[in-house]
C-alpha positions in Angstrom: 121.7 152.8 -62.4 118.8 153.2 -64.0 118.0 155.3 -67.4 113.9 157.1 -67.9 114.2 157.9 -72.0 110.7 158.5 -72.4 107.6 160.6 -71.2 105.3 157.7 -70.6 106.1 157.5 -67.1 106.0 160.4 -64.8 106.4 160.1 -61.9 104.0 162.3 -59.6 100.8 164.1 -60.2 100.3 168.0 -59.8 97.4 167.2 -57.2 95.6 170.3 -59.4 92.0 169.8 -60.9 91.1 172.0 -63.9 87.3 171.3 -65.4 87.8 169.9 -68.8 83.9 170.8 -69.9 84.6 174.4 -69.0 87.0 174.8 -72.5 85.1 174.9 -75.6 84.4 172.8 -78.1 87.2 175.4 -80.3 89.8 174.4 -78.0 89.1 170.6 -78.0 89.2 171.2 -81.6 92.8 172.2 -81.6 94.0 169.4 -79.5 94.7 171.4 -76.5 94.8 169.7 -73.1 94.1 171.8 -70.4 94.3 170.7 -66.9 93.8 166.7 -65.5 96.9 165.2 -64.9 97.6 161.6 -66.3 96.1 158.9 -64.4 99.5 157.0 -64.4 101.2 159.8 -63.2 98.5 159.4 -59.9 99.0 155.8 -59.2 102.9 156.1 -59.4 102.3 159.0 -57.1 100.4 156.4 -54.9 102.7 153.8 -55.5 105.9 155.4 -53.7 104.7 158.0 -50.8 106.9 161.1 -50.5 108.8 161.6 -47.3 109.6 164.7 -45.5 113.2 166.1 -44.7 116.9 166.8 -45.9 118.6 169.5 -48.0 118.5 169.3 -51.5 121.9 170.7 -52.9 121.7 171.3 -56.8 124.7 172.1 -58.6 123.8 173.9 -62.2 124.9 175.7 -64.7 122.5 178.4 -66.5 122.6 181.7 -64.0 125.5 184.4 -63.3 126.9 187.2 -60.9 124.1 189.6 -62.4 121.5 187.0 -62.1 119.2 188.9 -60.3 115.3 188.4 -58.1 113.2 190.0 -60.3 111.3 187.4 -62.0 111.1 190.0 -65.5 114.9 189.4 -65.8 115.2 185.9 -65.7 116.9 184.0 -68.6 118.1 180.9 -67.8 118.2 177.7 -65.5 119.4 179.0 -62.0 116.5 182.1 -61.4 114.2 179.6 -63.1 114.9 177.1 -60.2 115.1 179.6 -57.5 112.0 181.6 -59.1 109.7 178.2 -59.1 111.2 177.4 -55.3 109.8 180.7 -53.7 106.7 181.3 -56.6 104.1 179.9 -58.4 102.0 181.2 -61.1 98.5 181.2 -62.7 99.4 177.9 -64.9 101.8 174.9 -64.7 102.5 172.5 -67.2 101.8 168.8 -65.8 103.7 165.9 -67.4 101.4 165.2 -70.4 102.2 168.5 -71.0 98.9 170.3 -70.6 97.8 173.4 -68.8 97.1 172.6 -65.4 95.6 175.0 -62.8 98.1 176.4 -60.0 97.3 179.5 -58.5 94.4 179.5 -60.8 92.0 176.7 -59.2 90.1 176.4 -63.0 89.7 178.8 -66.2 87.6 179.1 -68.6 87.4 180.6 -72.1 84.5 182.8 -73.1 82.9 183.0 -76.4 85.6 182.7 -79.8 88.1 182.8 -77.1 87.8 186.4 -76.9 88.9 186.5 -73.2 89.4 184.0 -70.3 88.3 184.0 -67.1 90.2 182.4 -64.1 89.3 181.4 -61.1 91.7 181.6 -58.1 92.7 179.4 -55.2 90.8 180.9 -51.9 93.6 180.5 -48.8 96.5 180.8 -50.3 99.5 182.9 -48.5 102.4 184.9 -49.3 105.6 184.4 -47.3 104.7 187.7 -45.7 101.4 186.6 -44.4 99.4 188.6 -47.2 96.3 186.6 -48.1 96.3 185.7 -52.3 93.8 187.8 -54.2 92.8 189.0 -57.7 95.0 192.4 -57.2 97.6 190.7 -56.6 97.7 188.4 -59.8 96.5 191.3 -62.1 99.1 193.5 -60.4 101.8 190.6 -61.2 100.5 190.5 -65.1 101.1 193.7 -65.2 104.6 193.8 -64.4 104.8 192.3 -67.5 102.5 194.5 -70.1 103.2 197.8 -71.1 106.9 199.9 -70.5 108.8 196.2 -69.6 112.2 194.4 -70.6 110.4 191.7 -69.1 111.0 188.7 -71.1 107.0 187.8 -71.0 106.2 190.9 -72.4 105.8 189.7 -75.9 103.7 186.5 -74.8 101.2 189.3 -72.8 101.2 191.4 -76.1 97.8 190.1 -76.6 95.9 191.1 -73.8 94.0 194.1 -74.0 92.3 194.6 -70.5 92.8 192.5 -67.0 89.7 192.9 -64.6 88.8 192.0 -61.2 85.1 190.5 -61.1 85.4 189.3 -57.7 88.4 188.9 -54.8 88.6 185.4 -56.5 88.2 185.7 -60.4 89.6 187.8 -62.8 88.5 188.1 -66.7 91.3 188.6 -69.2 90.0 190.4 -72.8 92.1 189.7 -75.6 92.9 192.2 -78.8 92.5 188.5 -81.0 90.9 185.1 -80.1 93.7 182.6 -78.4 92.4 179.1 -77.4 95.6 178.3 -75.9 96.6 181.2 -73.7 96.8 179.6 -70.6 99.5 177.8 -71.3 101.3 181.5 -71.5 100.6 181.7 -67.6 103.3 178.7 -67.2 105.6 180.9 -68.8 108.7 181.7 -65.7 108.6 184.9 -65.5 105.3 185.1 -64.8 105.6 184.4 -61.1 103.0 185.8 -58.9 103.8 188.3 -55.6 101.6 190.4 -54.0 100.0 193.6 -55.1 102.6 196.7 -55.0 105.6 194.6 -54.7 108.5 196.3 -55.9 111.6 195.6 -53.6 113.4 193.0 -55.8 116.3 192.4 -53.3 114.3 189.5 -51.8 111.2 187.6 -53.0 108.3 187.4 -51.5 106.0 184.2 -53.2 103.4 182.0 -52.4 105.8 178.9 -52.9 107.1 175.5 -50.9 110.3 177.5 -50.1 111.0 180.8 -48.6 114.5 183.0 -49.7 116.8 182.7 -47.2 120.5 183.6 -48.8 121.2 185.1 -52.0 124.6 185.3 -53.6 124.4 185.5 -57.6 127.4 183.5 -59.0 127.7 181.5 -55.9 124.7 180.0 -53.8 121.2 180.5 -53.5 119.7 179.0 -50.1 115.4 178.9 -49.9 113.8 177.1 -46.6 110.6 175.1 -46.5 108.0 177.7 -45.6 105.9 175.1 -43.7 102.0 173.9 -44.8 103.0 173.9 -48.7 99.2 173.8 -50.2 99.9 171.2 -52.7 99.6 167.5 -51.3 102.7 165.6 -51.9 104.8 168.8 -52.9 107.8 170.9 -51.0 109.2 168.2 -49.2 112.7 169.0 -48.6 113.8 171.2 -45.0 116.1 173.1 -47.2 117.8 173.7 -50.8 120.9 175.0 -51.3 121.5 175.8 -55.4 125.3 176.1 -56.2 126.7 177.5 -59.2 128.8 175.4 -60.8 129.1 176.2 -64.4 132.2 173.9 -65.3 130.2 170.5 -66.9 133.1 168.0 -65.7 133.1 169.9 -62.4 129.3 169.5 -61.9 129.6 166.1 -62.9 132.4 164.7 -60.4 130.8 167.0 -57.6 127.4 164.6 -58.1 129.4 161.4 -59.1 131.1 161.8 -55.2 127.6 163.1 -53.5 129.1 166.4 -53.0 125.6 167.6 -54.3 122.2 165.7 -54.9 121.9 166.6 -58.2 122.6 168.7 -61.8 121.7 169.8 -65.2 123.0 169.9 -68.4 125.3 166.4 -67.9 127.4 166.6 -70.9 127.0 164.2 -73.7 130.3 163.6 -74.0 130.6 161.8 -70.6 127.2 161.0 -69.8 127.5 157.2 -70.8 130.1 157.3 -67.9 128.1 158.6 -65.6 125.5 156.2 -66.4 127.7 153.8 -65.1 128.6 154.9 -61.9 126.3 153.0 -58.8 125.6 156.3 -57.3 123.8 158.2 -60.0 120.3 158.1 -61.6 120.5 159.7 -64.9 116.7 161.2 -66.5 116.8 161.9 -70.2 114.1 163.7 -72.3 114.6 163.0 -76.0 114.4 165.4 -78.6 112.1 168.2 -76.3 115.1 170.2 -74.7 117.5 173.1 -75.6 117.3 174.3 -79.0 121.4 175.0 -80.0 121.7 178.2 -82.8 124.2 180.9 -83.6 122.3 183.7 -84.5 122.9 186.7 -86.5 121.5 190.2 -86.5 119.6 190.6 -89.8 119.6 194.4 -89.1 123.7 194.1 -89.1 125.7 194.4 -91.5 127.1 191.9 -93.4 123.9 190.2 -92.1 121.4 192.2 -93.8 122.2 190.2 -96.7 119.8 187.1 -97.1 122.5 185.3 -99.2 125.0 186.2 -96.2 122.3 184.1 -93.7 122.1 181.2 -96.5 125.5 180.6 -96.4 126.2 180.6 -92.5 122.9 177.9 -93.3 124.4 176.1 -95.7 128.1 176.1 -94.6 127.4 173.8 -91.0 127.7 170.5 -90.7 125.0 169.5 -88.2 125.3 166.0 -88.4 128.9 166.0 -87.4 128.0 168.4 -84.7 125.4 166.0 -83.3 127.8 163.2 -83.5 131.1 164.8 -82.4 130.1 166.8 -79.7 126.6 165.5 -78.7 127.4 162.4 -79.1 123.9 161.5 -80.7 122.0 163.0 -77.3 120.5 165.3 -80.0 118.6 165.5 -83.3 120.0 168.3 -86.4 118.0 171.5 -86.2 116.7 173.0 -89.3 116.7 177.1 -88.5 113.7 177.3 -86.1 113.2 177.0 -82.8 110.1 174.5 -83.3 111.6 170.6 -83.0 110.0 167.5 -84.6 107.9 166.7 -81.5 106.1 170.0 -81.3 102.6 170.3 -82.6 102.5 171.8 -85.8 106.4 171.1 -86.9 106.2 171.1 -90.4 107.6 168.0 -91.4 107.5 168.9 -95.3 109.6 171.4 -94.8 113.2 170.0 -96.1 116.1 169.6 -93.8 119.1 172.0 -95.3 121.8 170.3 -95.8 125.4 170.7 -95.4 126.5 172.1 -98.8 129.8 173.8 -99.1 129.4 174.7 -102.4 126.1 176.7 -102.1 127.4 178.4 -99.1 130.3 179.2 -101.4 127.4 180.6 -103.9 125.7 183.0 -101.8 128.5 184.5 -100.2 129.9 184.6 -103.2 126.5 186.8 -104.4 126.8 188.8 -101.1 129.3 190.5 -103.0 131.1 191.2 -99.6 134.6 189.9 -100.4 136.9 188.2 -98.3 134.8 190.0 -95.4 135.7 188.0 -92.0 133.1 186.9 -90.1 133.5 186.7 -86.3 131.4 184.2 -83.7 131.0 184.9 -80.7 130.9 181.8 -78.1 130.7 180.7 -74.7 129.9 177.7 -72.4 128.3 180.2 -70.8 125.7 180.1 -73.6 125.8 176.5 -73.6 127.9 173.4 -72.9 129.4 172.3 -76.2 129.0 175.9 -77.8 132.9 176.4 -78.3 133.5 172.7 -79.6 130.5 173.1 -82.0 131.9 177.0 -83.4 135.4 175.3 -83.8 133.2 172.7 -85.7 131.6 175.2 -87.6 134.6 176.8 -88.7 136.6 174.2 -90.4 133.5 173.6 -91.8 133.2 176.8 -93.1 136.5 176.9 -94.7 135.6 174.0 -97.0 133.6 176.8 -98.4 136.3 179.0 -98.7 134.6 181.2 -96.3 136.3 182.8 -93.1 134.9 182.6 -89.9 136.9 183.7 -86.6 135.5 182.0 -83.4 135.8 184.2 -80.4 135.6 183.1 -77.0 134.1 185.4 -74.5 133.6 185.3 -70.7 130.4 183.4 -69.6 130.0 185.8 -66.6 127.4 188.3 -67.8 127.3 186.6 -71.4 123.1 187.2 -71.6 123.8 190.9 -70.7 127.1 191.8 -72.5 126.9 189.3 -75.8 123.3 187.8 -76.3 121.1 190.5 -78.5 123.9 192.8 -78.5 126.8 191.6 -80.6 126.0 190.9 -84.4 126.6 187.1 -84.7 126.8 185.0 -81.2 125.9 181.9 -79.4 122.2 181.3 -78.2 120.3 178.8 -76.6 116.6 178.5 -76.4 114.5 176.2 -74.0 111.1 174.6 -74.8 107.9 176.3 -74.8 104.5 174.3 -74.3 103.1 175.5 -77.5 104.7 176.4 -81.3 102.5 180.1 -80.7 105.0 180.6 -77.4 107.7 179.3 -79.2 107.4 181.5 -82.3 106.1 184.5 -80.9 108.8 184.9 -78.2 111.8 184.2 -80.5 110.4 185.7 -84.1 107.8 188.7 -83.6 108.8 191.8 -84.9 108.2 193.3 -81.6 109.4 190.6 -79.4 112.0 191.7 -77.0 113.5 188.5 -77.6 113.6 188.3 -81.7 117.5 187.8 -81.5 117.9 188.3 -84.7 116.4 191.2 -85.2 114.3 189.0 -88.3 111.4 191.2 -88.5 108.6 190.6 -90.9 105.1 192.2 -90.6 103.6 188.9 -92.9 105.1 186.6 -90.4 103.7 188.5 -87.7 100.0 188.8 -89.0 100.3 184.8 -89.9 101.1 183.9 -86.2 98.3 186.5 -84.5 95.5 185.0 -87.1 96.7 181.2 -86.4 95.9 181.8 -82.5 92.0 182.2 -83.3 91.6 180.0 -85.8 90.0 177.0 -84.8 90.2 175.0 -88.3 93.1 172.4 -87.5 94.3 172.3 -91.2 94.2 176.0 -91.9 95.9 176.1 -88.3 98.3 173.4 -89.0 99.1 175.4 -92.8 99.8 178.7 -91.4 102.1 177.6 -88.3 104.3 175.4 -91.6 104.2 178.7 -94.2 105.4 181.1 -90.8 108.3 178.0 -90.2 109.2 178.0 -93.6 109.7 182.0 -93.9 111.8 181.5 -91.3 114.0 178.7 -92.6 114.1 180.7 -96.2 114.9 184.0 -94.3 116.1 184.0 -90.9 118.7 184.6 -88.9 119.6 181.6 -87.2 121.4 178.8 -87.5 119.6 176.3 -85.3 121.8 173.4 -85.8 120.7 170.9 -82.9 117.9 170.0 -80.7 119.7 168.7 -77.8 118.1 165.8 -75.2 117.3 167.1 -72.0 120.3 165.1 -69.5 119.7 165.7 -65.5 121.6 163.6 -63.1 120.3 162.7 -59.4 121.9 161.1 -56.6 119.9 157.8 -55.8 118.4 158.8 -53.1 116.2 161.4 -54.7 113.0 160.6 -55.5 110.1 162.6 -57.7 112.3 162.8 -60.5 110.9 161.8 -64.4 111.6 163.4 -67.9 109.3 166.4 -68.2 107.6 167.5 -72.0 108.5 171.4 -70.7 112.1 172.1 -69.1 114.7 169.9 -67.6 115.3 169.3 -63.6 111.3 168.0 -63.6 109.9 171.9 -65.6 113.0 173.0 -63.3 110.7 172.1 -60.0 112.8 169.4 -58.7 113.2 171.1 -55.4 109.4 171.5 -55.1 108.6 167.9 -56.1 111.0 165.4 -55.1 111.9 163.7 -52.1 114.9 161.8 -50.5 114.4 158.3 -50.5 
């Protein structure tokens, strides 16, 4: 058994070329990496040669009976799997974590980073047979701009006009300068079909795999399309992606090669697992799911700042990370942004767990003896339930009371998440603290949820796009964290590590700066030994 804790070694390169002298000397300025995949990523690539053949069967957790085709809906692990099996997008992050080319061959920004213009990959095909052209991509951007639940909407908010200049190339003007927007591109839900396409019981992509069966809850079956255009990608016959949301179930199903591999091992066991002569098991440190119980600021009793203080104040994250992470994470501090991410402000203090200054503000609330109720599920995330049971007894050392109620992890993201006042959320990675911030904490985001709306905040995070100075940059990302911390509405207690277990025989498989399961493209790049 062998354990990857790092992100120095990946495993394969993206076999995608993006021109590093077409950025400009503003984006080189901000550190941004766009595009050439690390050289040690090639020579391991070299070093063990893919092979063709077998069915990968993943057993996951992170997808439900309404989990649904259309990439605007997507919301968690299983549609981002099957999404990145059939599609592919403008942008992909490669394992440096950069903003390499897919679809798009090369991109480039125009002057102040005003606009963009990308170039597309000539002889690319849909499963259908259609030919890859700039309607189709600007017709796919659009799904996401204008009247749209889409989850991307927010991320798009910035564009002001998407043009055709040639069958090939397509220039994107922006409302404000962004030196990092192609990283949005590599956002999921931004998967590419062709132009028009608007039958969402199937999925017609540009991917290794095509759609074969689809049964939300239960299976989702893709087959290799044939002639994949990436070198060294889509090497599997077939996947088969099972739902299998019970942890210890996933984990026994992979420890007896019932399936080839899974998410989301839990931290309570995964030193077992580690053990057993069968398994491989990848971890990312301190990069994966941010853990947070989230109130509605717009709510009552939430409204109250003092209220959001002392759910803050009253959690014991340490004991959380010990007890039920069992050390695979690092304590959250109320934002989504983690300690590796560019532009974390480090100065900002870590809260701690005070008992007696949660006592203070609810006290200042003035709300009473008002009950406050949790709602949880494993369906939000694996150690939700043991963490709110955590939180409570915690709690009451503040003399505060706070009813944990567990709710059915079938439909949670429809039924609970956004919708009830104070629930259990989870939030992946995003390749940059803009993508991070603006999807979770814009006033207009359709994903602020905690209704936390504040115009300042939001004129801080669409100035620090354009600005090219990397210590006014690096001031205005900490004052919009700090806001956040002072004011928000969640409780982000944990950063957890990124834990994916493979059968030995698969190959391809290395700790990944963006998502678990290799950016969640395991069935696109690895391989059975």
């Amino acid at each position: 058994m062998s354990m990857t804790d790092t992100l120095e070694k990946p495993h394969s390169a993206s076999g995608l070329i993006v021109d590093r002298r077409q950025l400009m000397a503003g984006a080189a300025a901000l550190g941004l990496g766009f595009g050439l995949p690390a050289a040690s990523a090639a020579a391991a690539a070299a070093a063990e040669t893919p092979k063709k053949g077998g069915t990968l069967r993943l057993g996951m957790e992170g997808g439900s009976a309404s989990d649904s085709l259309d990439p605007r809906t997507y919301a968690d692990s299983i549609p981002i799997s099957y999404g990145w099996q059939i599609c592919n997008g403008l942008v992909e992050v490669d394992e440096k974590g950069d903003a390499a080319g897919e679809l798009a061959e090369s991109f480039e920004p125009k002057p102040g980073a005003t606009g963009w213009v990308f170039n597309l990959r000539k002889g690319i095909t849909f499963h259908s047979g259609k030919t890859l052209d700039a309607d189709d991509v600007i017709y796919s951007l659009n799904l996401h701009r204008g009247e749209t639940k889409s989850g991307a909407k927010d991320l798009l908010s910035g564009i002001s006009e998407i043009k055709k200049l040639t069958p090939n190339q397509i220039e994107i003007s922006l409302k404000n300068p962004d030196a990092s927007l192609p990283y949005v591109f590599a956002d999921y839900h931004i998967l590419i079909v062709p132009n028009g396409f608007s039958n969402f019981s199937t999925l017609d992509g540009t991917g290794a795999f095509a759609l074969e069966t689809f049964e939300p809850g239960v299976r989702v079956i893709t087959k290799n399309h044939g002639n994949y255009w990436k070198p060294g990608r889509g090497n599997f016959d077939s996947v088969e992606l099972r739902y299998i949301p019970d942890a210890a179930a996933r984990t026994q199903a992979l420890i007896s090669g019932q399936i080839d591999a899974a998410n989301r091992l839990d931290p309570k066991t995964v030193a077992f697992v580690m053990k057993a002569p069968t398994v491989n098991v990848v971890r990312t440190k301190g990069t994966g799911n941010r853990f947070a119980f989230v109130a509605l600021c717009d709510t009552n009793p939430y409204t109250s700042n003092d209220v959001r203080l002392a759910l803050k104040y009253g959690i014991d994250r340490q004991k959380i990370v010990d007890t039920v992470y069992k050390g695979f994470a690092t304590i959250g501090n109320d934002t989504t942004v983690p300690p590796s991410m560019k532009y974390f402000a480090k100065d900002i203090p870590q809260r701690p767990y005070d008992p007696d200054k949660a006592a203070f503000h609810f006290k200042k609330a003035g709300i009473g003896a008002a009950k406050l109720e949790l709602q949880v599920s494993e369906g939000a995330f694996s150690g939700a339930t043991d963490s709110a049971v955590l939180y409570q007894e915690a709690m009451k050392k503040a003399g505060i009371d706070l009813e944990v109620k567990r709710v059915s992890g079938d439909g949670y993201w429809d039924n609970v998440w956004l919708k009830q006042p104070f629930c259990a959320v989870y939030w992946g990675g995003r390749p940059t603290i803009d993508n991070q911030l603006s999807q979770t904490f814009l006033s207009t985001a359709n994903w602020n949820d905690t209704h936390w709306r504040r115009p300042d905040f939001d004129k801080i995070i669409i100035a620090a796009r354009g600005e090219l100075d990397e210590k006014k940059r690096a001031e205005m990302y900490a004052e919009a964290q700090k806001m956040i911390v002072d004011d928000g509405g969640m409780v982000c207690f944990a950063v957890g590590d990124y834990l994916d277990g493979y059968g030995k025989k698969v190959k391809g498989t290395a700790p990944h700066p963006h998502y678990d399961m290799c950016d969640q493209r395991v069935a696109e790049k690895g391989w059975f030994a």
